[in-house]
C-alpha positions, 0 to 999 in steps of 0.5 A, spaced: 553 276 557 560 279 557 564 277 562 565 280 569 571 283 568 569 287 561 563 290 564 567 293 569 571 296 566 565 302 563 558 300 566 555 303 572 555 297 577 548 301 580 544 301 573 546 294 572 544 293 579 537 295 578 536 292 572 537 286 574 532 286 580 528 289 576 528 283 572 528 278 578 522 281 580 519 280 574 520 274 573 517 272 580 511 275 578 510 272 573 511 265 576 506 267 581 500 270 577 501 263 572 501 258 578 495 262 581 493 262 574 494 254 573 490 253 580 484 257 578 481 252 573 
């Protein structure tokens, strides 16, 4: 990952943003859907 300072300089903070809640929320739903999964059998 670069460093704070460089992705300041050309990145669209709001794109970053999104981005990585999006990636936040995916991986919660994942860990939900596999510890469902694990106590399902």
């Amino acid at each position: 990952m670069r460093s704070v300072v460089e992705a300041a300089s050309g990145v669209d903070w709001s794109e970053v943003h999104a981005v990585r809640l999006l990636g936040v929320a995916l991986a919660a739903i994942f860990l939900i859907w596999a510890i469902k999964r694990m106590f399902r059998k």
